[in-house]
OpenMM code with the backbone's topology and positions (N, CA, C; nanometers):
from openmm import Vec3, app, unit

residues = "UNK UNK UNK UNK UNK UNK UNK UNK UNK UNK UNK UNK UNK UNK UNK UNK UNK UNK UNK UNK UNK UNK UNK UNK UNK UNK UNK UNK UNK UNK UNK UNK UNK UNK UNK UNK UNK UNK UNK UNK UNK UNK UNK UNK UNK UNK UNK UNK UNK UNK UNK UNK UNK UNK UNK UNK UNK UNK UNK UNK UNK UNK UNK UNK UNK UNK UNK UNK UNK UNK UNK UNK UNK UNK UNK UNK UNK UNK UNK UNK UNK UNK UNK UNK UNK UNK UNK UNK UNK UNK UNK UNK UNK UNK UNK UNK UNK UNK UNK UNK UNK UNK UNK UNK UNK UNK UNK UNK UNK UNK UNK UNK UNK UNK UNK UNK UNK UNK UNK UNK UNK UNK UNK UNK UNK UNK UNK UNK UNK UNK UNK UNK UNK UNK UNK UNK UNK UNK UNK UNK UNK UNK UNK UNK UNK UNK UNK UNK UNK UNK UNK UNK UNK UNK UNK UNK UNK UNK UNK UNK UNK UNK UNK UNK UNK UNK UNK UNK".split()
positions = [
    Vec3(-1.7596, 1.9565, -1.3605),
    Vec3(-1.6397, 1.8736, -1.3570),
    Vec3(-1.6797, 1.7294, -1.3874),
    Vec3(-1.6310, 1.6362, -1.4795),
    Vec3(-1.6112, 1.5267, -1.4613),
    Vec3(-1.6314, 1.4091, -1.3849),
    Vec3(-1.6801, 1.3415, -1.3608),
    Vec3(-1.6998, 1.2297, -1.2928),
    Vec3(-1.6625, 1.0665, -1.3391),
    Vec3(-1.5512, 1.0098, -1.3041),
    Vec3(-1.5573, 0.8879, -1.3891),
    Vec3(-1.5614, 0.7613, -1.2822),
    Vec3(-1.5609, 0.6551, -1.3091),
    Vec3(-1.5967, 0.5523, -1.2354),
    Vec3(-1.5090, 0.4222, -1.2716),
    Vec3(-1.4686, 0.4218, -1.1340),
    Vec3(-1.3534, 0.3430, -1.1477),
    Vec3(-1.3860, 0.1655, -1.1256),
    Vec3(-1.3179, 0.0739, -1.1351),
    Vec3(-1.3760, -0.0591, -1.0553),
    Vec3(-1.1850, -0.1100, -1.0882),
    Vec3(-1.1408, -0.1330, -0.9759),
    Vec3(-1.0628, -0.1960, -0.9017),
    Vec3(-1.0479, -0.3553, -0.9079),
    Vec3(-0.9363, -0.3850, -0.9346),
    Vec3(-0.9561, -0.5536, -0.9366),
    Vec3(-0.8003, -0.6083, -0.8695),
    Vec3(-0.8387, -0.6720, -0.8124),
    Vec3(-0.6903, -0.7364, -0.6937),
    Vec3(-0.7378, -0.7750, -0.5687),
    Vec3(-0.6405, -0.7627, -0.4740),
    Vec3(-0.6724, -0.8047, -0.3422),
    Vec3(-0.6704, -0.6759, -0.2890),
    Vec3(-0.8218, -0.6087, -0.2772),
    Vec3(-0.8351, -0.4791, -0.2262),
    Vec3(-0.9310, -0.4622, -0.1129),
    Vec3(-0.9847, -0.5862, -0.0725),
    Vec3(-1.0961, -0.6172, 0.0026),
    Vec3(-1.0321, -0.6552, 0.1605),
    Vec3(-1.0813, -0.5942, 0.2450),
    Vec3(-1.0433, -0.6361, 0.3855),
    Vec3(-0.8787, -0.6020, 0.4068),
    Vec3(-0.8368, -0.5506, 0.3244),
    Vec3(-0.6613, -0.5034, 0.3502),
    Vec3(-0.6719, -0.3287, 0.3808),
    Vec3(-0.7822, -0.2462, 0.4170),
    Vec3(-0.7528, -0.1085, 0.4161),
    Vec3(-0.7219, -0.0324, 0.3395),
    Vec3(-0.7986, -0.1379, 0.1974),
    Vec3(-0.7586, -0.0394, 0.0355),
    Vec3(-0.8488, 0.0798, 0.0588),
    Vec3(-0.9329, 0.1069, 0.1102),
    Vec3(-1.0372, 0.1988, 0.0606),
    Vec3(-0.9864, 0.3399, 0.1210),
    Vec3(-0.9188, 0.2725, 0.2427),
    Vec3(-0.8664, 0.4094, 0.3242),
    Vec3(-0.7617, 0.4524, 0.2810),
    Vec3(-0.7125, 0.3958, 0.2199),
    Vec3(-0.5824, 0.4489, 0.1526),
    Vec3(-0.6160, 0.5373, 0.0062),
    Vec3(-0.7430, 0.4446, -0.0442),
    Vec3(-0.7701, 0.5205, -0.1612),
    Vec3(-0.8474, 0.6854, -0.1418),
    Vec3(-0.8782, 0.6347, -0.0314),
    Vec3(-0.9621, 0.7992, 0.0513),
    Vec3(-0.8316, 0.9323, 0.0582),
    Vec3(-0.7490, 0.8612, 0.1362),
    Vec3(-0.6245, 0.9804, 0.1927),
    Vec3(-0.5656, 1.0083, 0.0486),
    Vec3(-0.5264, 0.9514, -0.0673),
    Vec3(-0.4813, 0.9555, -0.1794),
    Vec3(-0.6114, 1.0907, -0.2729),
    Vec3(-0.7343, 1.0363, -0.2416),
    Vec3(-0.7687, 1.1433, -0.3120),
    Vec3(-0.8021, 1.2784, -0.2332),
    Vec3(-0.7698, 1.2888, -0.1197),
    Vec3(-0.8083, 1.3856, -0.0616),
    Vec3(-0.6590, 1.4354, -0.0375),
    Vec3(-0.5657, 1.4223, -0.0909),
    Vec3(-0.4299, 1.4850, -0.1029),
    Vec3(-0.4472, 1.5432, -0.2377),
    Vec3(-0.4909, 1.4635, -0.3778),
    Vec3(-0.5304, 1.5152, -0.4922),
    Vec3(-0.6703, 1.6017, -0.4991),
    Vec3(-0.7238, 1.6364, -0.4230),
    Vec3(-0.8667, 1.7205, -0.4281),
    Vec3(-0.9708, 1.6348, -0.4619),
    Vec3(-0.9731, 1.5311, -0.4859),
    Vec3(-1.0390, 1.4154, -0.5759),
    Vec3(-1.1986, 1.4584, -0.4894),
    Vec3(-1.2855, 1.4686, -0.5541),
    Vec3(-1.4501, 1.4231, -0.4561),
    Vec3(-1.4578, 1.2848, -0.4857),
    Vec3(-1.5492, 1.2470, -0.4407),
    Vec3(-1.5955, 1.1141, -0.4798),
    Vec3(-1.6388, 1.0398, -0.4189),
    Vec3(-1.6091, 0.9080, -0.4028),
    Vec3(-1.6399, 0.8020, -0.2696),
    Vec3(-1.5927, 0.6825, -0.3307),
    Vec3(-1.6020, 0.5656, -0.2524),
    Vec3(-1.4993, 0.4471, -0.2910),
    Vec3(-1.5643, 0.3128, -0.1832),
    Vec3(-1.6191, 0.2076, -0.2601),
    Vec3(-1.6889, 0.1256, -0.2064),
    Vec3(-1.6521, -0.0032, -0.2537),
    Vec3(-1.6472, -0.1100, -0.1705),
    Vec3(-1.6869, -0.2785, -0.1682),
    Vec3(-1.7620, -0.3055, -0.2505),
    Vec3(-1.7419, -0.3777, -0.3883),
    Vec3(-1.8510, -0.4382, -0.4353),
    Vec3(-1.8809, -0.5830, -0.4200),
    Vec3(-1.9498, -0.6763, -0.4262),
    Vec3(-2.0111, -0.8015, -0.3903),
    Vec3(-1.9113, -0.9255, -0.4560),
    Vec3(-1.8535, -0.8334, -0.5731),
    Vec3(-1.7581, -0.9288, -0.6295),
    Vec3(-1.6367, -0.9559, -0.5985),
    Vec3(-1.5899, -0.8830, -0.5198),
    Vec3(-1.4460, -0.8614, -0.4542),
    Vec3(-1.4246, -0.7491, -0.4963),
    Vec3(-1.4290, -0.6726, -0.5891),
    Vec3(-1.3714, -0.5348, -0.6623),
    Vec3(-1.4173, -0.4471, -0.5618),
    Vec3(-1.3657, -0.3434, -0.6195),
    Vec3(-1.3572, -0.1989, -0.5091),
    Vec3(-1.4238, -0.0923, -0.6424),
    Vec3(-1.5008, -0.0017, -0.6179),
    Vec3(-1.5320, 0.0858, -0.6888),
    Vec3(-1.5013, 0.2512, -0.6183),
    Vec3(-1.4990, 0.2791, -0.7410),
    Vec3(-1.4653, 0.4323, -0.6941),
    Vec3(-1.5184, 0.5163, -0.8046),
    Vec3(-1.5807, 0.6255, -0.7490),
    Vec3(-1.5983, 0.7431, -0.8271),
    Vec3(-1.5287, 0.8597, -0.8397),
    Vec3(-1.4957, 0.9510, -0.9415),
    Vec3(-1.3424, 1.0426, -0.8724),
    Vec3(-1.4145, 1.1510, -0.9738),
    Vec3(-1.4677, 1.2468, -0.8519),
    Vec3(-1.4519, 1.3839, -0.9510),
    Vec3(-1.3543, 1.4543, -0.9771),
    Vec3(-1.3020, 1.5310, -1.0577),
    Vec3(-1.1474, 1.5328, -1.1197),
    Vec3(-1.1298, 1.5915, -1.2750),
    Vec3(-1.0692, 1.6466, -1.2846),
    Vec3(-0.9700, 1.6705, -1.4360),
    Vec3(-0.9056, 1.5840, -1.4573),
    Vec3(-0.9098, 1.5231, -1.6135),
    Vec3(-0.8408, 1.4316, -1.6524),
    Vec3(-0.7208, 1.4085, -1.6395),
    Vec3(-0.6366, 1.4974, -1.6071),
    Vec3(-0.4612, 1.5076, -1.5614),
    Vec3(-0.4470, 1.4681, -1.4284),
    Vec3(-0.5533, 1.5018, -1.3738),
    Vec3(-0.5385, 1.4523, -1.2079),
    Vec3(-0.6441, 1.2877, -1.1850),
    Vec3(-0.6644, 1.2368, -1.2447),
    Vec3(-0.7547, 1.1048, -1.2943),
    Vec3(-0.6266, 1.0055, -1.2874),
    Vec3(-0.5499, 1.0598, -1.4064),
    Vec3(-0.4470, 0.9751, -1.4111),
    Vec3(-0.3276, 0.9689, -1.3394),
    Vec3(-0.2926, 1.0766, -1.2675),
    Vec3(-0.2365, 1.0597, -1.1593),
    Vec3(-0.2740, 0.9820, -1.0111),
    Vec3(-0.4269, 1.0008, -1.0007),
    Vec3(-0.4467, 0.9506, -0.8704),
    Vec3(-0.4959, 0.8015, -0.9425),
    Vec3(-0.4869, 0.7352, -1.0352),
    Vec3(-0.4967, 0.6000, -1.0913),
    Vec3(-0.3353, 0.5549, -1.0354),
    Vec3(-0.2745, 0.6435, -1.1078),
    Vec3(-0.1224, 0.5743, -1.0991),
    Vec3(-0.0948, 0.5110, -0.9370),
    Vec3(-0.1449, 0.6228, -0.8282),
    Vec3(-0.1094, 0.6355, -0.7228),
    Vec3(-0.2004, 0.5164, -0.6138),
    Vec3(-0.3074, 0.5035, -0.6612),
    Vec3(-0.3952, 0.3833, -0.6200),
    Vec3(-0.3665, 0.2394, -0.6255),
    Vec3(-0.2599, 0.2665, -0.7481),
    Vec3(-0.2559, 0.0807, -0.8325),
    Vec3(-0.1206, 0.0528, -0.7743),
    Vec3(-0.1729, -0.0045, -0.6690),
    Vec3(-0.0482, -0.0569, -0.5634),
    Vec3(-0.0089, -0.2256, -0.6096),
    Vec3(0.0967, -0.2096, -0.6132),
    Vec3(0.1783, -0.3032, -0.6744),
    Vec3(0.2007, -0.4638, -0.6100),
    Vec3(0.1641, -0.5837, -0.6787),
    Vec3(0.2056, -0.6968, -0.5477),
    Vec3(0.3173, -0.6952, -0.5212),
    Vec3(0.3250, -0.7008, -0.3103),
    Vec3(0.4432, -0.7787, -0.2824),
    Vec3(0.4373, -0.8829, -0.2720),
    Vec3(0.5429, -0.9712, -0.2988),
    Vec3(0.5517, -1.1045, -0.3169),
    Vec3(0.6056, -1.1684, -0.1801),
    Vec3(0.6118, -1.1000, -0.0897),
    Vec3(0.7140, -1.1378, 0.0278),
    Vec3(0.5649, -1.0982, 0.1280),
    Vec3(0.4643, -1.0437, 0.1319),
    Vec3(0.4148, -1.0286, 0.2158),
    Vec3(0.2571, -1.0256, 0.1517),
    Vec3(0.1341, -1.1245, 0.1427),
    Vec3(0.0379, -1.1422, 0.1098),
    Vec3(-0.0824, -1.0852, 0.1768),
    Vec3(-0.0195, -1.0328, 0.2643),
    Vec3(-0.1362, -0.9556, 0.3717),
    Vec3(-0.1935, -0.8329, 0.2803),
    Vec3(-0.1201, -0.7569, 0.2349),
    Vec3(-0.1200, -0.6085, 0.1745),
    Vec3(-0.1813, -0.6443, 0.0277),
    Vec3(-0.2794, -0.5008, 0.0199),
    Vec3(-0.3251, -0.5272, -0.1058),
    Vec3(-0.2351, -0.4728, -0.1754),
    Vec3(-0.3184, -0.5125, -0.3406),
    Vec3(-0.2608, -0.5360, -0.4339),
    Vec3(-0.3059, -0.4890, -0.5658),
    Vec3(-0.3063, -0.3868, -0.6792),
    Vec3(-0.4136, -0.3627, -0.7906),
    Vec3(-0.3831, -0.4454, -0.9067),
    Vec3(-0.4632, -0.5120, -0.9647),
    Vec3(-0.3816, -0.6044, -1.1186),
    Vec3(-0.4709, -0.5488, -1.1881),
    Vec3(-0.5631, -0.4403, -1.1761),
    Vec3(-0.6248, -0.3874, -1.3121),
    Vec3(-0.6905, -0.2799, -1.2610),
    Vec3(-0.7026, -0.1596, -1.2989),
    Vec3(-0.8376, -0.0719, -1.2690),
    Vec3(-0.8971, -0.0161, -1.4344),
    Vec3(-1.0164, -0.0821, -1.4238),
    Vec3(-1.0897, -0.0159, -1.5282),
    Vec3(-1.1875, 0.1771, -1.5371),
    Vec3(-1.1517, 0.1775, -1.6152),
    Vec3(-1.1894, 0.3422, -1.5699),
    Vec3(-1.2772, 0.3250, -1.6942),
    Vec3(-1.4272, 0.4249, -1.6473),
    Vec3(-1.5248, 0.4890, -1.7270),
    Vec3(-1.5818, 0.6022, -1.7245),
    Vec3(-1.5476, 0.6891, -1.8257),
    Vec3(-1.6063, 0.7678, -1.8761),
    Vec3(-1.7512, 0.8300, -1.8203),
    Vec3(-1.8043, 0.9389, -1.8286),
    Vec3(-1.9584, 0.9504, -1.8614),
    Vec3(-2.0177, 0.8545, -1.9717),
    Vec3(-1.9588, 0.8894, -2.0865),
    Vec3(-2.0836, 0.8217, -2.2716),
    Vec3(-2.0429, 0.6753, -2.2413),
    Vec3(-1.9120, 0.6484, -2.1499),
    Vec3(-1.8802, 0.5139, -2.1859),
    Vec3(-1.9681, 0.3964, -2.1311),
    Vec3(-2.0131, 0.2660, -2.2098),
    Vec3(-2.0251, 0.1574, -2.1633),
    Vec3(-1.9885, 0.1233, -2.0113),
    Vec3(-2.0746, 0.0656, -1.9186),
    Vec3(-2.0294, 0.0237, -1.7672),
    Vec3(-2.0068, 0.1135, -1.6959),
    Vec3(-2.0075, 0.2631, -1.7457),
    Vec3(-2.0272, 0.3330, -1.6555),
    Vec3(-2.1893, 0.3654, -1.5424),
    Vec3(-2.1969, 0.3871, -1.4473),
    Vec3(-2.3129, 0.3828, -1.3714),
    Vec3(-2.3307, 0.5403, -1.2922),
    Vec3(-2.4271, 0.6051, -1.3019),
    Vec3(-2.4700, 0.7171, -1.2324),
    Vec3(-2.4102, 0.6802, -1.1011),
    Vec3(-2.3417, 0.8298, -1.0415),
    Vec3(-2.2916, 0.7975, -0.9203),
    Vec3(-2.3929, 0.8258, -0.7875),
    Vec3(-2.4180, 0.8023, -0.6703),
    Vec3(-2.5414, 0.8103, -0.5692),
    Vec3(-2.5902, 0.9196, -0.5857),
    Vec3(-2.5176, 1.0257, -0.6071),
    Vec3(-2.5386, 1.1749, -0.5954),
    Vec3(-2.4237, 1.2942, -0.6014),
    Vec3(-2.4409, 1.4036, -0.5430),
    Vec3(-2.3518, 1.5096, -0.5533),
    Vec3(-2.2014, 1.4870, -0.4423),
    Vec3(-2.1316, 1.5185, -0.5203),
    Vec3(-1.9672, 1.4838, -0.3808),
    Vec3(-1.9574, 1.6581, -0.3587),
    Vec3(-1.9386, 1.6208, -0.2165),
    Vec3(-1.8925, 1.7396, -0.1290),
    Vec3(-1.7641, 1.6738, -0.1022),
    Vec3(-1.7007, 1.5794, -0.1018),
    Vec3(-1.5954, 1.5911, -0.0605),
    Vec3(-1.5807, 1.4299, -0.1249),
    Vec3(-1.4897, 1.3083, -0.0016),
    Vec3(-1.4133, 1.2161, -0.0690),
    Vec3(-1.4379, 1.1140, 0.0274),
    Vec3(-1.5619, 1.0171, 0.0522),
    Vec3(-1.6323, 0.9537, 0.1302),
    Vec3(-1.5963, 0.8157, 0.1036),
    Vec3(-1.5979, 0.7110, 0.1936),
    Vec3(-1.5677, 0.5646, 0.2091),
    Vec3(-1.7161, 0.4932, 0.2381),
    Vec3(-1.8090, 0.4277, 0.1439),
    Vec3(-1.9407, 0.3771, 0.0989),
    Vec3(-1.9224, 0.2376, 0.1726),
    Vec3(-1.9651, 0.2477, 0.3422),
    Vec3(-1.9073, 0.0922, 0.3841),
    Vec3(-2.0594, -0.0049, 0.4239),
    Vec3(-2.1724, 0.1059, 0.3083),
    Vec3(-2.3019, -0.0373, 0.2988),
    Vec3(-2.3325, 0.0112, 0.4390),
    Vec3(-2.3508, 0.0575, 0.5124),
    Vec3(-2.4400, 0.0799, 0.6669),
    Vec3(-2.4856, 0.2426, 0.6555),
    Vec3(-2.5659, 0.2015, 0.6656),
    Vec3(-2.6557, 0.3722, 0.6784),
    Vec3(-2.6639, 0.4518, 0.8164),
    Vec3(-2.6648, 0.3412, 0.9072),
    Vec3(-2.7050, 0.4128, 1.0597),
    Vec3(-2.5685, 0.3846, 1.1071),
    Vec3(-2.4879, 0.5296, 1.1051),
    Vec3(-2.3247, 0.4904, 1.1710),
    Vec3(-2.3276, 0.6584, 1.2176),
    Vec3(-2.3001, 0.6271, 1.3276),
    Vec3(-2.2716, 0.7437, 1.4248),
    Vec3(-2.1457, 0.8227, 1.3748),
    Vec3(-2.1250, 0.9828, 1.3381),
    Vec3(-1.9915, 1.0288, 1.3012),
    Vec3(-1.8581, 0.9526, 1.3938),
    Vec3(-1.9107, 0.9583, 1.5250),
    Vec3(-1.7629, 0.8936, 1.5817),
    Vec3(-1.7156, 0.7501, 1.5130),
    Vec3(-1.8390, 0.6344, 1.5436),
    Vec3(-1.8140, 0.5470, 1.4487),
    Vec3(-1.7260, 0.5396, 1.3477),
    Vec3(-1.7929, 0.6114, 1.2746),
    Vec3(-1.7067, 0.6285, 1.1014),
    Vec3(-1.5556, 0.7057, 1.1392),
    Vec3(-1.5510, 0.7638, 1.2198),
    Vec3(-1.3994, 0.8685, 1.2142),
    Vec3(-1.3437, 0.7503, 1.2770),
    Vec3(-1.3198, 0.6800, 1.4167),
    Vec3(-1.2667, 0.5529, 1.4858),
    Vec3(-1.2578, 0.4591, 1.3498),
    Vec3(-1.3688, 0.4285, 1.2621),
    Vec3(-1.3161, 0.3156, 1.1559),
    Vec3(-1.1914, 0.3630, 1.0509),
    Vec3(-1.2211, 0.4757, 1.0210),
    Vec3(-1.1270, 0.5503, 0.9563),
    Vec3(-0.9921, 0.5329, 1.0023),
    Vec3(-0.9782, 0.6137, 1.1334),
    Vec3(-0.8839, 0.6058, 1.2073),
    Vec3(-0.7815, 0.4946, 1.1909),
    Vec3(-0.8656, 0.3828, 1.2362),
    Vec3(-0.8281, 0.2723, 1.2508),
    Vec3(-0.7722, 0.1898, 1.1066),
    Vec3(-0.8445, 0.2086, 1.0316),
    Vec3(-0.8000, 0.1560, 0.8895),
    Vec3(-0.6678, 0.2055, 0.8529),
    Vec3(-0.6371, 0.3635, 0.8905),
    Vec3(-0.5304, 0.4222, 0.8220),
    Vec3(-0.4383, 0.3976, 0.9439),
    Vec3(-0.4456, 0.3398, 1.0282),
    Vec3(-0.3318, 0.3174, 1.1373),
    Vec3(-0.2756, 0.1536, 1.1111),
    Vec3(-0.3872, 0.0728, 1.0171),
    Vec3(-0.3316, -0.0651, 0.9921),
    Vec3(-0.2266, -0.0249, 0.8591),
    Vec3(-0.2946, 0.0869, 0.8261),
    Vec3(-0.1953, 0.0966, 0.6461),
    Vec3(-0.0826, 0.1388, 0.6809),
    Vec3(-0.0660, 0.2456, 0.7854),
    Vec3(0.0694, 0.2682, 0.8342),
    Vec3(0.1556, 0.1700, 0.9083),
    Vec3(0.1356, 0.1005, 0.9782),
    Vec3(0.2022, -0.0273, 1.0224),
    Vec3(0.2463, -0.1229, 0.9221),
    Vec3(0.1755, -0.1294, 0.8456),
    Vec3(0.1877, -0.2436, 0.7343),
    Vec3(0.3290, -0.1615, 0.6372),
    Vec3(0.3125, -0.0562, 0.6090),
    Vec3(0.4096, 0.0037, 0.5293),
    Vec3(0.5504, 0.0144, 0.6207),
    Vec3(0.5269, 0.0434, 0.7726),
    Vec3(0.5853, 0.0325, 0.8399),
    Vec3(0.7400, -0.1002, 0.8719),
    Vec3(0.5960, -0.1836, 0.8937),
    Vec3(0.6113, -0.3226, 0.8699),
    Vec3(0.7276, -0.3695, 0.7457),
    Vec3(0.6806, -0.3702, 0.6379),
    Vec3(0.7475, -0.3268, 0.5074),
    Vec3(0.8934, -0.2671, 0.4755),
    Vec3(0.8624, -0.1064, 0.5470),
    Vec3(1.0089, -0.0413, 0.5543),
    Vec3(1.0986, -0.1299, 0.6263),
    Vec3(1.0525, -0.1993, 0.7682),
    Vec3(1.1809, -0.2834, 0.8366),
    Vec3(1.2187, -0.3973, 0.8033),
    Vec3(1.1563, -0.5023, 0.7181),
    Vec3(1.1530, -0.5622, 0.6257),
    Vec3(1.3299, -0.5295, 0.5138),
    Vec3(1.2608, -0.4047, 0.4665),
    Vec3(1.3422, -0.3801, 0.3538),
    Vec3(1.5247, -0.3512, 0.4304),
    Vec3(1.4902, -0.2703, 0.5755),
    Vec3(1.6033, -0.2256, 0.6579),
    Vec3(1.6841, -0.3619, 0.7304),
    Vec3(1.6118, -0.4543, 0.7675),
    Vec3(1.6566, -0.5672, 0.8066),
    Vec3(1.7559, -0.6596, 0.7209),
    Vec3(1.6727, -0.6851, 0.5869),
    Vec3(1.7239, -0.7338, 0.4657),
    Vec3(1.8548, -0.6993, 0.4574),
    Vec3(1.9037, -0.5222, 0.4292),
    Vec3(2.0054, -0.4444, 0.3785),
    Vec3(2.1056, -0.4854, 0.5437),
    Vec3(2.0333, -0.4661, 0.6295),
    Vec3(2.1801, -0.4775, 0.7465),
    Vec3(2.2090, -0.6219, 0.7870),
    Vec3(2.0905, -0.7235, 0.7416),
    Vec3(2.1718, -0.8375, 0.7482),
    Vec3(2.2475, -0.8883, 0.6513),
    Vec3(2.2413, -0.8055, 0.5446),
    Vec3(2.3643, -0.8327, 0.3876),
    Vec3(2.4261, -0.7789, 0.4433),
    Vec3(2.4268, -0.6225, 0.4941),
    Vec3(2.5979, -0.5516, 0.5451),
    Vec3(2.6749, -0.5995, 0.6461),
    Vec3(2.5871, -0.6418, 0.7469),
    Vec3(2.6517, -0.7313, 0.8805),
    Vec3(2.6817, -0.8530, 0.8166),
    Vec3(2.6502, -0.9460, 0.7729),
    Vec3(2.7016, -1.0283, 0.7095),
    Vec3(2.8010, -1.0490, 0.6565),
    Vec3(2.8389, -0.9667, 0.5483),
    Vec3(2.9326, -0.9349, 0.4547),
    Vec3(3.0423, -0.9022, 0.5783),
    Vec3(3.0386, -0.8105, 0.7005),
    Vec3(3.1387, -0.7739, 0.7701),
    Vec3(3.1849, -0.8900, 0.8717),
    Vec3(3.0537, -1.0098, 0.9393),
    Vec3(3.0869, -1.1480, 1.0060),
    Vec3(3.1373, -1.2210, 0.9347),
    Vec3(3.1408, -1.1968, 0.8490),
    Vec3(3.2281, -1.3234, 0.7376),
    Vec3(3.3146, -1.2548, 0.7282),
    Vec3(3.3960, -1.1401, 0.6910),
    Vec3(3.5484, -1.0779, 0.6797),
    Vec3(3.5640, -1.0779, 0.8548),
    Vec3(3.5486, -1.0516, 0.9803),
    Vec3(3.5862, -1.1234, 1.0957),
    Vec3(3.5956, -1.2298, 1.1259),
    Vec3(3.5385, -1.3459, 1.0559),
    Vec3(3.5791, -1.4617, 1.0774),
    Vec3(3.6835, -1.5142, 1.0072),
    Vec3(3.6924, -1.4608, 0.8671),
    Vec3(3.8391, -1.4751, 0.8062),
    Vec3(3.9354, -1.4178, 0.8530),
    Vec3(3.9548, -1.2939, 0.8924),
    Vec3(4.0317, -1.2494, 1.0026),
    Vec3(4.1022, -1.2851, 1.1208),
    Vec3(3.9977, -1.3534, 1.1754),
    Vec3(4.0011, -1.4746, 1.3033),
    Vec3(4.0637, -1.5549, 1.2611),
    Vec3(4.0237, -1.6109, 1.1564),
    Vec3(4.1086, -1.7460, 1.1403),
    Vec3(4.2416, -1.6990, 1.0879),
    Vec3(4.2659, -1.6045, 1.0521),
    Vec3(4.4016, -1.5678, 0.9699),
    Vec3(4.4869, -1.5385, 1.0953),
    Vec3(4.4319, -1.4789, 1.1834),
    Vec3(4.4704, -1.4367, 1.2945),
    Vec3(4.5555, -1.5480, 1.3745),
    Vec3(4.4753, -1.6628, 1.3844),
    Vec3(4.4799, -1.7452, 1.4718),
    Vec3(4.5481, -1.8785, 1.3780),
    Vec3(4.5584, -1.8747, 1.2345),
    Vec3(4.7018, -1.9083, 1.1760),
    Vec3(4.8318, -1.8912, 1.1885),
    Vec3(4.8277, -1.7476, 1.2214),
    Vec3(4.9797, -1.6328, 1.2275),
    Vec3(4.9789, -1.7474, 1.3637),
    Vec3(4.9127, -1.6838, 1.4490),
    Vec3(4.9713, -1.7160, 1.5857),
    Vec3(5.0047, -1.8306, 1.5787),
    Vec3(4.9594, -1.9618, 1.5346),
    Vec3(4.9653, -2.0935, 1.5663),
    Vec3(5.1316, -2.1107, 1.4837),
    Vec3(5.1490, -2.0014, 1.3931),
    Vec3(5.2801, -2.0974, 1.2796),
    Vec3(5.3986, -1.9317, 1.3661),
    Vec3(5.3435, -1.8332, 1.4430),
    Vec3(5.4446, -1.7751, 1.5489),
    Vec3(5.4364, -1.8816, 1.7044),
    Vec3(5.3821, -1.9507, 1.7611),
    Vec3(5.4067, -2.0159, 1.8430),
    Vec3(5.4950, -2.1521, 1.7922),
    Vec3(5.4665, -2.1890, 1.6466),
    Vec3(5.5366, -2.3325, 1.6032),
    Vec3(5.6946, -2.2623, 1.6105),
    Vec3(5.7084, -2.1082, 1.5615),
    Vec3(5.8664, -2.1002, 1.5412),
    Vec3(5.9242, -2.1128, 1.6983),
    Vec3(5.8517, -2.0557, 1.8098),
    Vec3(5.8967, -2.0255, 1.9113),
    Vec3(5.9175, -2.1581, 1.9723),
    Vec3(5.8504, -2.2575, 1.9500),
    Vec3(5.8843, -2.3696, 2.0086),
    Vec3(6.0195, -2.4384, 1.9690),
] * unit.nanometer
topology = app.Topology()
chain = topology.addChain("A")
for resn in residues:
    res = topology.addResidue(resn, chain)
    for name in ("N", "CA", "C"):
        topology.addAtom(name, app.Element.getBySymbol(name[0]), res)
């Protein structure tokens, strides 16, 4: 199978890109692993069929929000080939779809708690996000409905004022 090598460019560093890029390929079968490089970029290796390459590209290249700077972000992923230029031998054989976080001596619990933990900030954040988007929509709909009660009110409280002027 295939092996190509990815390098990542955005704000993917310290936002819980890697764990996200982990659960993404391990929903697609992806092997591989996915690491920090020195430059800010994120690298990844993805063993894979080319139909499923470009799907789990699509699914990685998370889009900026402009309303919230915390969350990463992809503005480019370069992909290589085996024959191609910049491509680099990967460490070794994938058994599966590993997160390369530069420490060699890490206890399994360690690594599962960091894991853990990474994919519990990505869910909050999306979380975060969804109420964001829910807040937005019900303070346009509540809105839209406090402003037709206050015209109401006042229409209300017209009638009455020009039915108390006749009664007087």
């Amino acid at each position: 199978m295939p092996i190509y090598r990815l390098v990542v460019k955005g704000r993917v560093q310290t936002v819980g890109y890697r764990a996200h890029v982990k659960q993404i390929a391990l929903g697609f079968g992806v092997k591989g692993q996915v690491k920090n490089l020195e430059n800010g970029d994120v690298e990844v290796f993805a063993e894979c069929e080319r139909e499923i390459l470009d799907q789990f590209i699509e699914e990685i290249s998370i889009k900026k929000d402009l309303k919230n700077i915390k969350t990463p972000y992809v503005e480019n992923v370069e992909k290589f080939g085996m024959t191609d230029d910049g491509y680099i031998e990967p460490p070794g054989a994938f058994q599966t779809f590993e997160v390369d976080r530069g420490i060699d001596d890490v206890r399994l619990i360690e690594k599962e708690t960091i894991e853990c933990l990474e994919i519990g900030i990505n869910y909050i954040q999306s979380m975060h996000e969804d109420m964001n988007i829910r807040f937005d929509t019900m303070d346009a709909k509540y809105g839209v409905i406090n402003d037709n009660l206050s015209k109401s009110t006042e229409a209300l409280v017209a009638l009455l004022k020009r039915f108390e002027d006749k009664i007087d």
